[in-house]
N, C-alpha and C positions, 0 to 999 in steps of 0.2 A: 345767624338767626336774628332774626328784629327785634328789638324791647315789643314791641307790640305781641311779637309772636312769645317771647317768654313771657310777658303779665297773663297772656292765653294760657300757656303751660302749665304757671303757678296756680293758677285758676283752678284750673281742672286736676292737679295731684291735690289742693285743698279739700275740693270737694269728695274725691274720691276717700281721701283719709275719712274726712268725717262720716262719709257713707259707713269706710270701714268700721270707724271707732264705734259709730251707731249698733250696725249690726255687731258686733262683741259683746255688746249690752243690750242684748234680745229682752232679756226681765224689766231693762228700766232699772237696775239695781242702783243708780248714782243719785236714784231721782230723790231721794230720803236719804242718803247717806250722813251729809251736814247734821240736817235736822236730829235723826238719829243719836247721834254724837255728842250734839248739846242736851238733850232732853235726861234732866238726872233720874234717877233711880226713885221708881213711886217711894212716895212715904209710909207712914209704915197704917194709916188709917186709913190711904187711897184708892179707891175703888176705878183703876185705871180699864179705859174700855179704850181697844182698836179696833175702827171700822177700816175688813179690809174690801176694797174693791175696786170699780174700773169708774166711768166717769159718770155714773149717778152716784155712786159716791166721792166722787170728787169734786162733783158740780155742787152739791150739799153744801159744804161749806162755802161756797162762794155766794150760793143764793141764798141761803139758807145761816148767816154766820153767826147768827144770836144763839141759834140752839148749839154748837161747840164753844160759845165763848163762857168763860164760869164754871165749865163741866170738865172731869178728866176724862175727856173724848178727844182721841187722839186720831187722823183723818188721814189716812194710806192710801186714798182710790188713785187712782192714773185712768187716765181717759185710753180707751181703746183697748185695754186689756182684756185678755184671754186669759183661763184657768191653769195652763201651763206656764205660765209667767207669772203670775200670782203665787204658783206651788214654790217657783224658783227662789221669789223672795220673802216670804212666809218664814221664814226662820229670821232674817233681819228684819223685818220690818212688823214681825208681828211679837212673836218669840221673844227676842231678844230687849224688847220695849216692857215686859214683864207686865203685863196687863192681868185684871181678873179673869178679863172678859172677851173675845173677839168677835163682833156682829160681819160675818161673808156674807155678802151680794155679789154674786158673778155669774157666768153665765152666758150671759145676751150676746157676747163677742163672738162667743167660739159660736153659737149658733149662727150669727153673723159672718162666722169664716174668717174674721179679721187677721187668724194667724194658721191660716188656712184648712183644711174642711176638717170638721169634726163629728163624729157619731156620740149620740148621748151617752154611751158608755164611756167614752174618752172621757167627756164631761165628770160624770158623775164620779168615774175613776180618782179625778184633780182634788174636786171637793171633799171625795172622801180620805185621802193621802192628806190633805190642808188641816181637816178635825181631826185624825187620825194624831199629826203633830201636836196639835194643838191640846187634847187631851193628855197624851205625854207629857207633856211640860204643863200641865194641873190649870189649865187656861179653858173656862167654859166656854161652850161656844152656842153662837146661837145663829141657825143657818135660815137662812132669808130665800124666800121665793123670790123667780124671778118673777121683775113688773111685764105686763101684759105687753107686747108687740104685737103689733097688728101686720108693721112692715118696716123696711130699715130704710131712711131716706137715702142713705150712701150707698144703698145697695138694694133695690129696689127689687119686686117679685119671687122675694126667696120663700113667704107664707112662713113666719115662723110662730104665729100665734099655737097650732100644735103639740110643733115642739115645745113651746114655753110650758104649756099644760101637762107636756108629759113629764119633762124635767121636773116641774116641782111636785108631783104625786112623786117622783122618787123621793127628793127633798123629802119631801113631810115624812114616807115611810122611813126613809133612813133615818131623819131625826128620831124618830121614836123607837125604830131599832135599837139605836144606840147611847138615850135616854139623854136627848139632844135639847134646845128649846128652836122650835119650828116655827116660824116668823111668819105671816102669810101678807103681803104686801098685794098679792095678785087679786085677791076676793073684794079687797074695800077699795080698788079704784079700776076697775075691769070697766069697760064698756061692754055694748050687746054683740059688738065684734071678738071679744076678748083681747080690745086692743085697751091702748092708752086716748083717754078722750080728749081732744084738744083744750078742754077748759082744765087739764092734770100736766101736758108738757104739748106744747106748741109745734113737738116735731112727729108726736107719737113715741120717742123714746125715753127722755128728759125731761123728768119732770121739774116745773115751775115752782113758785112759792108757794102756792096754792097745791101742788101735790106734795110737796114737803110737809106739808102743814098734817095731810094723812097722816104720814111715816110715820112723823116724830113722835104722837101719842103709842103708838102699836111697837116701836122698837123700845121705848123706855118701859114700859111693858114688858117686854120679853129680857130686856136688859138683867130689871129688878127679878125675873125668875131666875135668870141664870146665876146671877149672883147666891142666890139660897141652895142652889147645887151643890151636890158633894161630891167630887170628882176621883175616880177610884181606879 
């Protein structure tokens, strides 16, 4: 065999490894693992909050960095995420960080199919197994509507604006089912489409600084309610 034909070999068993190693870590579990690790144990007067979610909360801090900087707002999102993979790592990465407080945003993915098709049952299923933990272990939670989609540019003609509508009528019911604080993000930046308007995120799904700017008042809002909860 030629060097040329073994650097092709080496090539191709590399990539495949990493294919493999990838898929073994369907959750993304490594992706906080470090961070995790270093981050000590709240203090004993700290009002620790985990936002968990997928990449409008991940994009947050990136566009968004002044409102986590100064605050114990601790920022879990991963881009692409699905509510099955959020459930997975929900014990490290939420749980385990000892927060007062956990603000979920999820959702958008799985309607998006990103880890392939889901029924809003499936959905609401994840989310409610995630507060179900979350309340176990004395961590108020406070579940966030999903933002309005009109369309997924990755994935185009799937109409998920319904869905989104249905999903968080559950949201809000089950919030108050279960004596939840219910976040409504979808009402105060909706367009007449019940999309996202391009002057809130540029793609329809992400929003800009300008829709962050929304958020930030209506989740520390919902933040400061959850904190006065009595979790039983």
């Amino acid at each position: 065999m030629t060097l040329v034909s073994n650097k092709w070999l080496l090539g191709v068993v590399i990539c495949l490894s990493t294919q493999f190693a990838n898929a073994q870590d369907w959750p993304n579990l490594k992706r906080f693992q470090e961070e995790n690790a270093k981050l000590a144990a709240p203090a004993a007067n700290e009002k620790r909050v985990v936002f968990m979610g997928n990449s409008i909360t991940e994009g947050w801090k990136n566009t968004s960095p002044e409102f986590f900087n100064g605050r114990p707002y601790i920022n879990r999102g991963i881009s692409g995420q699905t509510t099955p993979q959020m459930l997975i790592r929900f014990h490290q990465d939420v749980v385990n960080l000892k927060p007062k407080v956990v603000v979920m945003l999820c959702g958008i993915n799985d309607i998006a199919g990103n880890s392939g098709p889901s029924t809003l049952e499936m959905i609401e299923d994840n989310i409610a197994a995630m507060a179900e933990i979350a309340k176990a272990n004395k961590i108020s939670v406070v579940l966030s509507s999903v933002l309005p989609a009109f369309d997924f540019p990755w994935k185009p003609g799937l109409e998920p604006a319904n869905k989104v509508i249905a999903l968080n009528q559950w949201i809000k019911e089950y919030a108050a089912a279960h004596k939840l604080v219910y976040l409504d993000y979808f009402s105060a930046m909706k367009d007449e489409r019940n999309g996202l308007p391009k002057s809130l995120a540029g793609d329809g799904i992400h929003p800009n600084k300008a829709g962050y700017a929304i958020m930030e008042p209506l989740v520390e809002k919902a933040i400061a309610l959850a904190m006065k909860k009595k979790i039983k």
